[in-house]
DRENPA-3360 file (N, C-alpha, C; in nm, 2 decimals, always signed):
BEGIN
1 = XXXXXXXX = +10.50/+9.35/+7.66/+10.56/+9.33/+7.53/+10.71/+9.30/+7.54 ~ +10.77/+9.37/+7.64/+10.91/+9.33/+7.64/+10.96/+9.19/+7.70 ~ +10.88/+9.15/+7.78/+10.87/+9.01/+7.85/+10.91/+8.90/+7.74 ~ +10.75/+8.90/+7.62/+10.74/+8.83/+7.54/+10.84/+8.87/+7.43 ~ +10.88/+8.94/+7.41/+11.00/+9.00/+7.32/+11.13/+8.90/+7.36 ~ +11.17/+8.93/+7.51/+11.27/+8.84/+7.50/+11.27/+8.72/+7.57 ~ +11.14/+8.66/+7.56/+11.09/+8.51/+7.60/+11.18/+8.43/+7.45 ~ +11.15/+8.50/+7.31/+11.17/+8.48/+7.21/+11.31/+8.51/+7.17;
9 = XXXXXXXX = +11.37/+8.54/+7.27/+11.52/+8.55/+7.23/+11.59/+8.68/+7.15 ~ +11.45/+8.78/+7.17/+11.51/+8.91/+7.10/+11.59/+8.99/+7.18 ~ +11.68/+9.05/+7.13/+11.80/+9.15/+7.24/+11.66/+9.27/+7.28 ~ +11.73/+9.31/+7.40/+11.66/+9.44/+7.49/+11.59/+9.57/+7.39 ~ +11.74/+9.57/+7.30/+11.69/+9.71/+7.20/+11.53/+9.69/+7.12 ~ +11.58/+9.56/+7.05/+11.47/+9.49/+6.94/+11.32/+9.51/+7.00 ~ +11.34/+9.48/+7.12/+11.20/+9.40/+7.22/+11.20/+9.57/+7.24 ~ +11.25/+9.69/+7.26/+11.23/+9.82/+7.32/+11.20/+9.88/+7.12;
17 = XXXXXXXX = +11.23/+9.82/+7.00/+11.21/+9.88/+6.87/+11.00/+9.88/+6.90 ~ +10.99/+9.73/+6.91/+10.87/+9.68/+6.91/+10.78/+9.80/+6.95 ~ +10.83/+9.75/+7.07/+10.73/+9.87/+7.17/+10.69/+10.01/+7.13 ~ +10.80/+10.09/+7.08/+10.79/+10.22/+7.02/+10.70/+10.23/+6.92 ~ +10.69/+10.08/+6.83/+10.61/+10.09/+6.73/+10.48/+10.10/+6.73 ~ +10.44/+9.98/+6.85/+10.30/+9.96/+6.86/+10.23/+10.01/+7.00 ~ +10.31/+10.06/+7.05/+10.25/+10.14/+7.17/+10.20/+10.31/+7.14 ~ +10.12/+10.38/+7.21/+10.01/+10.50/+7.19/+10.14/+10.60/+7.22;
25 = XXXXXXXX = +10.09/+10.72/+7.18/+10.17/+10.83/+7.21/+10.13/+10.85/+7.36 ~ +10.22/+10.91/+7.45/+10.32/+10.95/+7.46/+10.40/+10.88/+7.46 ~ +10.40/+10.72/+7.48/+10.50/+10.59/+7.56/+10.61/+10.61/+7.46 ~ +10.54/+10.58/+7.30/+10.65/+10.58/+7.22/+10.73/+10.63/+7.16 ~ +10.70/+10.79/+7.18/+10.82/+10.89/+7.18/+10.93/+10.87/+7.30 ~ +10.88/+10.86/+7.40/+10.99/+10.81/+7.49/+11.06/+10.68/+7.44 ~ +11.02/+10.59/+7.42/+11.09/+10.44/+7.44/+11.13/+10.45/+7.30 ~ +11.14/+10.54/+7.16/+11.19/+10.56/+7.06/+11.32/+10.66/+7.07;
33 = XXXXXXXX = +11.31/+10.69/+7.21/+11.46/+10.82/+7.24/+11.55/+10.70/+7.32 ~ +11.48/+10.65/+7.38/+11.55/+10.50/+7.46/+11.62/+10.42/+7.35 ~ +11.54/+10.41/+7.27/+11.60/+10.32/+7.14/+11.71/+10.34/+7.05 ~ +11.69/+10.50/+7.03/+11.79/+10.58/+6.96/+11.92/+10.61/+7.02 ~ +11.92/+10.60/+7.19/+12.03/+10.62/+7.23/+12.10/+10.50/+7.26 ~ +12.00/+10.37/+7.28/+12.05/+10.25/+7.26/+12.16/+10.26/+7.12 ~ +12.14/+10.27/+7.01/+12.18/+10.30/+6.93/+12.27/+10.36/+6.91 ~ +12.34/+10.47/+6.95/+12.40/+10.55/+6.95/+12.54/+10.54/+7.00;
41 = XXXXXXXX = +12.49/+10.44/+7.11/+12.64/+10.36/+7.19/+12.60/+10.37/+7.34 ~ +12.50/+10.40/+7.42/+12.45/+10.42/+7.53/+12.41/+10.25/+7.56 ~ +12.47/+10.25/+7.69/+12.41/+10.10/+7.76/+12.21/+10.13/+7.77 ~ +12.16/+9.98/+7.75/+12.06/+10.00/+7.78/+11.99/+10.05/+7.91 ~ +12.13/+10.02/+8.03/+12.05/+10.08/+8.16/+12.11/+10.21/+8.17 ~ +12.18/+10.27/+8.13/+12.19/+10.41/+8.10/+12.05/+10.49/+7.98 ~ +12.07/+10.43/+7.91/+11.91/+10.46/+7.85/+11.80/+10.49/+7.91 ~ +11.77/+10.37/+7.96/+11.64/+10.37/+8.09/+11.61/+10.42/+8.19;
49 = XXXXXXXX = +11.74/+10.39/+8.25/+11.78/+10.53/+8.37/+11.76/+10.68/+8.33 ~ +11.80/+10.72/+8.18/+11.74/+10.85/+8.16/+11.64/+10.91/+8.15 ~ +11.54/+10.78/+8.10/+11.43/+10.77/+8.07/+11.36/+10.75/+8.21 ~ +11.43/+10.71/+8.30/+11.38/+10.69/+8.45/+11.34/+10.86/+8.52 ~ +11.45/+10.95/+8.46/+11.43/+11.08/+8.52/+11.36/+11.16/+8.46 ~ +11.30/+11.10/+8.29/+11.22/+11.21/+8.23/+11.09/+11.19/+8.28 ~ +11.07/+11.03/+8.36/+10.95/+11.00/+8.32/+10.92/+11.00/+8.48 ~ +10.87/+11.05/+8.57/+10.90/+11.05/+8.75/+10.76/+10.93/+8.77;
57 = XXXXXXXX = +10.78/+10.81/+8.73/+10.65/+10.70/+8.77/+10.75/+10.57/+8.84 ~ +10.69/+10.53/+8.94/+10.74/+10.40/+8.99/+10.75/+10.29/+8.93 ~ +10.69/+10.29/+8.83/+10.70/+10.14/+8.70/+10.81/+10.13/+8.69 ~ +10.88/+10.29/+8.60/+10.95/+10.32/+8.58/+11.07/+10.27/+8.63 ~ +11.08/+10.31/+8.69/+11.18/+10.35/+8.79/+11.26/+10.18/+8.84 ~ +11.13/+10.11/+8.85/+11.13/+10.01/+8.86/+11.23/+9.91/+8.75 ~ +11.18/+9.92/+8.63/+11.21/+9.87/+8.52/+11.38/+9.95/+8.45 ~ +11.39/+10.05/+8.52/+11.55/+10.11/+8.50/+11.64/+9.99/+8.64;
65 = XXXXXXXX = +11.56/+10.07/+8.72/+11.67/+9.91/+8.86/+11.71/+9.80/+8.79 ~ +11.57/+9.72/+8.72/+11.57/+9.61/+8.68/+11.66/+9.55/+8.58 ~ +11.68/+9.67/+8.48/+11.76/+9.67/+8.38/+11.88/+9.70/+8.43 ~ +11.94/+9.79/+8.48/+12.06/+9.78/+8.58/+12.07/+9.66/+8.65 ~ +12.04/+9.63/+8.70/+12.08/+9.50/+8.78/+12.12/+9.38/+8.70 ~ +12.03/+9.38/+8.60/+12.07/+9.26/+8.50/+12.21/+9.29/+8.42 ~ +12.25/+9.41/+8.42/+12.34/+9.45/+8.30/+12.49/+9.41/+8.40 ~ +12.48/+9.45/+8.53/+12.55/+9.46/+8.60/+12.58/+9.27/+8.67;
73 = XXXXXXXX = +12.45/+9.25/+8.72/+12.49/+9.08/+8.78/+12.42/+9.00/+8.69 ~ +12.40/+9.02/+8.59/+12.30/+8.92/+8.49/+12.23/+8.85/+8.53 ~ +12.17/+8.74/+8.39/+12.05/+8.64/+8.49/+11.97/+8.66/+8.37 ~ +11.83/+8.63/+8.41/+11.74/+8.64/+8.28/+11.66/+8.74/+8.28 ~ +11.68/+8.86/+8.20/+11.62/+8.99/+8.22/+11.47/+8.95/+8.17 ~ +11.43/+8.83/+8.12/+11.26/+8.82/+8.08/+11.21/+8.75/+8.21 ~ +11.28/+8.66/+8.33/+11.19/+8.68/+8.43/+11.21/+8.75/+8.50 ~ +11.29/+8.84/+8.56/+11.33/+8.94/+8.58/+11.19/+9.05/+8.57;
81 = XXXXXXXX = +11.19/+9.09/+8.48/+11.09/+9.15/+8.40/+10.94/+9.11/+8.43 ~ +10.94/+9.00/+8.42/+10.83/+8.93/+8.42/+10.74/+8.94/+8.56 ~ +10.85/+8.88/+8.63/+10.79/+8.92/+8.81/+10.79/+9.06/+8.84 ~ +10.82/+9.17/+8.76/+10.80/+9.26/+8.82/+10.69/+9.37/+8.74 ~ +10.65/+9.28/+8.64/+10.47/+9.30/+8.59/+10.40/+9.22/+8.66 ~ +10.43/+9.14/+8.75/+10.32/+9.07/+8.82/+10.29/+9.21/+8.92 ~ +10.42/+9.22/+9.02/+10.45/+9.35/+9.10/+10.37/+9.46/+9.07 ~ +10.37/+9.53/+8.94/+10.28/+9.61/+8.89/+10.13/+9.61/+8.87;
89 = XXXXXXXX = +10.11/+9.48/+8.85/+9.98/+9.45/+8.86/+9.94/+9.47/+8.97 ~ +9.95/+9.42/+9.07/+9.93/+9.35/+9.19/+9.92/+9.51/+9.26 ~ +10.01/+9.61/+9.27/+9.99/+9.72/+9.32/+9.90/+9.78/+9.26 ~ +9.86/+9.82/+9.11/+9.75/+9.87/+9.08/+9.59/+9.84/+9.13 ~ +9.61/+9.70/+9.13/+9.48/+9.60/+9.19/+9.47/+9.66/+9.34 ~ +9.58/+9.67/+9.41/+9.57/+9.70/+9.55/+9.50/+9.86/+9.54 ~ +9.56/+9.94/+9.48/+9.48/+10.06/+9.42/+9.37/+10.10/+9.42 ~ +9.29/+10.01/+9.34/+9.16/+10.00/+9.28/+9.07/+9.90/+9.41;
97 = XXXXXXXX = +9.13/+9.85/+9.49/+9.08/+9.79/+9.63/+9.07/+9.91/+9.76 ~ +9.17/+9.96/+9.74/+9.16/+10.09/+9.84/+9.09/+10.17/+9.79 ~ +9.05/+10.25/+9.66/+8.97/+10.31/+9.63/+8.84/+10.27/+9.66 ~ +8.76/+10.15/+9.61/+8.64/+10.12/+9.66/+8.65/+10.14/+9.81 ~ +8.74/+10.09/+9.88/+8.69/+10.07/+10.04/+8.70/+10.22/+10.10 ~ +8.75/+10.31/+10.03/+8.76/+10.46/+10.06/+8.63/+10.50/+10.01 ~ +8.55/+10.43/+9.96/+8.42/+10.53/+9.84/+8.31/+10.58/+9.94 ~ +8.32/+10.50/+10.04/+8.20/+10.58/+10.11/+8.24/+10.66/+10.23;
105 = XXXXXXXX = +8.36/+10.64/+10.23/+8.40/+10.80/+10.33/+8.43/+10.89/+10.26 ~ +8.46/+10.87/+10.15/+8.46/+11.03/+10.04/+8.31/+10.99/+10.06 ~ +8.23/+10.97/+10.02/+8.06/+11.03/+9.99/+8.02/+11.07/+10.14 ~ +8.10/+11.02/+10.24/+8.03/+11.05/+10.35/+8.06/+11.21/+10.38 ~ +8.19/+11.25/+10.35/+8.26/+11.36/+10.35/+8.16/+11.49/+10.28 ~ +8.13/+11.43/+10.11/+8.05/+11.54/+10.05/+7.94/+11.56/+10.12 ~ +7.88/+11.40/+10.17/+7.74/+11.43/+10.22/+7.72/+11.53/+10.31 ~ +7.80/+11.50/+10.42/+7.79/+11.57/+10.56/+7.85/+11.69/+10.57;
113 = XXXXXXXX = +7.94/+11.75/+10.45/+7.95/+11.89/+10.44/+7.85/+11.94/+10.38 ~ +7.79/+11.86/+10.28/+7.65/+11.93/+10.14/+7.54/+11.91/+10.27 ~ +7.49/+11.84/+10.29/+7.41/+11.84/+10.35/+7.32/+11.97/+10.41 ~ +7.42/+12.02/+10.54/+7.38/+12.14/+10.63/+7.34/+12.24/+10.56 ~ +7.41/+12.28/+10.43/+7.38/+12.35/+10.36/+7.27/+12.31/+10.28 ~ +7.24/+12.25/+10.22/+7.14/+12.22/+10.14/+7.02/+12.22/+10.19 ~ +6.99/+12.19/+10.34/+6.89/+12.20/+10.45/+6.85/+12.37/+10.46 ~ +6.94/+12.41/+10.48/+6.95/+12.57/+10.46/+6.80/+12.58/+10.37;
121 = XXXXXXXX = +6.90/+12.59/+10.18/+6.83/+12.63/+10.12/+6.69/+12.56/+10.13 ~ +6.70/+12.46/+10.14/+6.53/+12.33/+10.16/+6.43/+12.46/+10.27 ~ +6.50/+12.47/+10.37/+6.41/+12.53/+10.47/+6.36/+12.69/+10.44 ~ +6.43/+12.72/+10.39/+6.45/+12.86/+10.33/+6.31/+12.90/+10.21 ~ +6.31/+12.75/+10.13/+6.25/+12.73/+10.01/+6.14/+12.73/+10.07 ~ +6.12/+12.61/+10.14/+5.99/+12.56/+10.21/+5.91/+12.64/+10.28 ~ +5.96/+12.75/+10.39/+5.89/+12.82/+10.46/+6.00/+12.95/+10.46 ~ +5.93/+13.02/+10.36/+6.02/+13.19/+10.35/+5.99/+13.24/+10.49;
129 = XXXXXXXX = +6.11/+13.29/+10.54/+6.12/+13.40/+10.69/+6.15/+13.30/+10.80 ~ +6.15/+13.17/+10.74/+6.21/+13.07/+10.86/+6.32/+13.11/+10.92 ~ +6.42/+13.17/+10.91/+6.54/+13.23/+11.00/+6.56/+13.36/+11.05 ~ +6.38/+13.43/+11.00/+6.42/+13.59/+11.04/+6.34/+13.59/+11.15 ~ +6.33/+13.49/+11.21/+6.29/+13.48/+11.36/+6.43/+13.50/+11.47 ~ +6.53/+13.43/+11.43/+6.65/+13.40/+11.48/+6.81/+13.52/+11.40 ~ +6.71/+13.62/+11.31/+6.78/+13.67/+11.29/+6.86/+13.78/+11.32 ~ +6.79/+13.80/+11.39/+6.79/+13.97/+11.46/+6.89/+13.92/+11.62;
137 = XXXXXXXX = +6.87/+13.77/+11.65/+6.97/+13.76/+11.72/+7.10/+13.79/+11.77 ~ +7.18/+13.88/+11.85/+7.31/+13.89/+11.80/+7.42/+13.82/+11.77 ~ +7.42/+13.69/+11.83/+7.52/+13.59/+11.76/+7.49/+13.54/+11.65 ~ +7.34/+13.57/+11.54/+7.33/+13.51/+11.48/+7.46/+13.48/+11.38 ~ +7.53/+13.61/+11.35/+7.57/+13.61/+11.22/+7.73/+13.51/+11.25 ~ +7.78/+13.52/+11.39/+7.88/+13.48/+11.44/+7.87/+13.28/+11.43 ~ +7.75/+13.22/+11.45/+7.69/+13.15/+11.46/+7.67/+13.06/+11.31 ~ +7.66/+13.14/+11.20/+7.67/+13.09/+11.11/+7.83/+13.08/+11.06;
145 = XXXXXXXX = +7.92/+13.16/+11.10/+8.07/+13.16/+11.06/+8.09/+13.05/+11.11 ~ +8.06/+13.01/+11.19/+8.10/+12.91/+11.28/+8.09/+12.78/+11.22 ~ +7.98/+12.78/+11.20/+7.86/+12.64/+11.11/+7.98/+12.65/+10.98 ~ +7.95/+12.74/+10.96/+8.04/+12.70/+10.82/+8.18/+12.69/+10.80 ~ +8.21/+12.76/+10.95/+8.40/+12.71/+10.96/+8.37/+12.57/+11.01 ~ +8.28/+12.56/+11.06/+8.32/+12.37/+11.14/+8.23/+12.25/+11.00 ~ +8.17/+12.32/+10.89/+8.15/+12.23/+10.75/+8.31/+12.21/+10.70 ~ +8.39/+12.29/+10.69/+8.53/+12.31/+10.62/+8.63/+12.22/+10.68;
153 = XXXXXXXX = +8.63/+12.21/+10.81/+8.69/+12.13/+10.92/+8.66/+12.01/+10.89 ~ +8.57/+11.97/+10.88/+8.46/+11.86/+10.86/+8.53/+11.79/+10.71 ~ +8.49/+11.87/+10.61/+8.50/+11.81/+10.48/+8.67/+11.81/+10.50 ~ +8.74/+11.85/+10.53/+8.95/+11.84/+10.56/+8.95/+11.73/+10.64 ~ +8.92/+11.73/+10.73/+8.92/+11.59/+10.83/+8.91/+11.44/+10.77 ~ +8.76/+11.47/+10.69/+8.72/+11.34/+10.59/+8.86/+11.31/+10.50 ~ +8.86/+11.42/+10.42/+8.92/+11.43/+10.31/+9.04/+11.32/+10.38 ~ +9.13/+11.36/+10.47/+9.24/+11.32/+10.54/+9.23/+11.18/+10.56;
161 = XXXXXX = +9.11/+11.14/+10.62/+9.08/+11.02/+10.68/+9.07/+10.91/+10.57 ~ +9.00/+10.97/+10.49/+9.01/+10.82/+10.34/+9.12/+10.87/+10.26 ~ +9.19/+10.98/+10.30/+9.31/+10.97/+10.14/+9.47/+10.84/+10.24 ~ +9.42/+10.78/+10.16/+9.55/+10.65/+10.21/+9.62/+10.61/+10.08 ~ +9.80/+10.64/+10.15/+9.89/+10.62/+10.06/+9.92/+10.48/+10.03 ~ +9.92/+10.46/+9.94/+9.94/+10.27/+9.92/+10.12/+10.29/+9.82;
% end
């Protein structure tokens, strides 16, 4: 919205009035405190910038640089702006690409911790006293701590292995 705001030649504030209006809550309590301090006598990258600290998102953050930079070495704050919603794009898409190619080591993770257990109760279900053969064992009980400290290991390891920071 602000791109096309000032594609059209509207100042920063105008193209930030817009926004407040027709954007959902929460955006536009924020970008209506932006607007009001615009107003007030606050530069717009002092605005943004404050708005950069209430709001801790890399868009953000992004879009306060951007507005500093322009205020400071000018140029055209609508391509400016512009390339750096492609930027935004383009990282969320990368997002949404890592998530799929992560989807089956998370399932692999649930499976192969759920699993062992689940066999349990299956076997348990299926043929009552199936383990009170092996129960009276003495390591039995040691044996199952074990099984189930190395499920926990198991599902942390996974977990580790597909969480990738992009």
């Amino acid at each position: 919205l602000v791109v096309r705001s000032l594609k059209i030649e509207h100042p920063l504030a105008t193209s930030l009035q817009t926004i407040a209006r027709e954007m959902p809550a929460p955006t536009n309590g924020e970008i209506e405190d932006v607007t009001r301090q615009i107003t007030y006598g606050k530069t717009p990258a002092e605005a943004i910038g404050a708005l950069a600290l209430r709001m801790p998102s890399p868009d953000v953050r992004f879009f306060s640089v951007a507005v500093q930079i322009h205020q400071e070495a000018g140029g055209n704050l609508g391509e400016i702006l512009a390339g750096l919603s492609k930027i935004i794009r383009s990282r969320f898409q990368l997002f949404r690409k890592v998530k799929a190619l992560t989807a089956e080591g998370r399932f692999s993770a649930f499976f192969l911790s759920g699993f062992p257990i689940g066999m349990i109760f299956a076997m348990n279900g299926l043929q009552p006293g199936y383990y009170e053969k092996v129960a009276d064992y003495p390591l039995f009980p040691h044996l199952v701590a074990l099984t189930f400290f190395l499920l926990i290991v198991n599902f942390i390891a996974m977990r580790m292995i597909t969480k990738l920071e992009v």
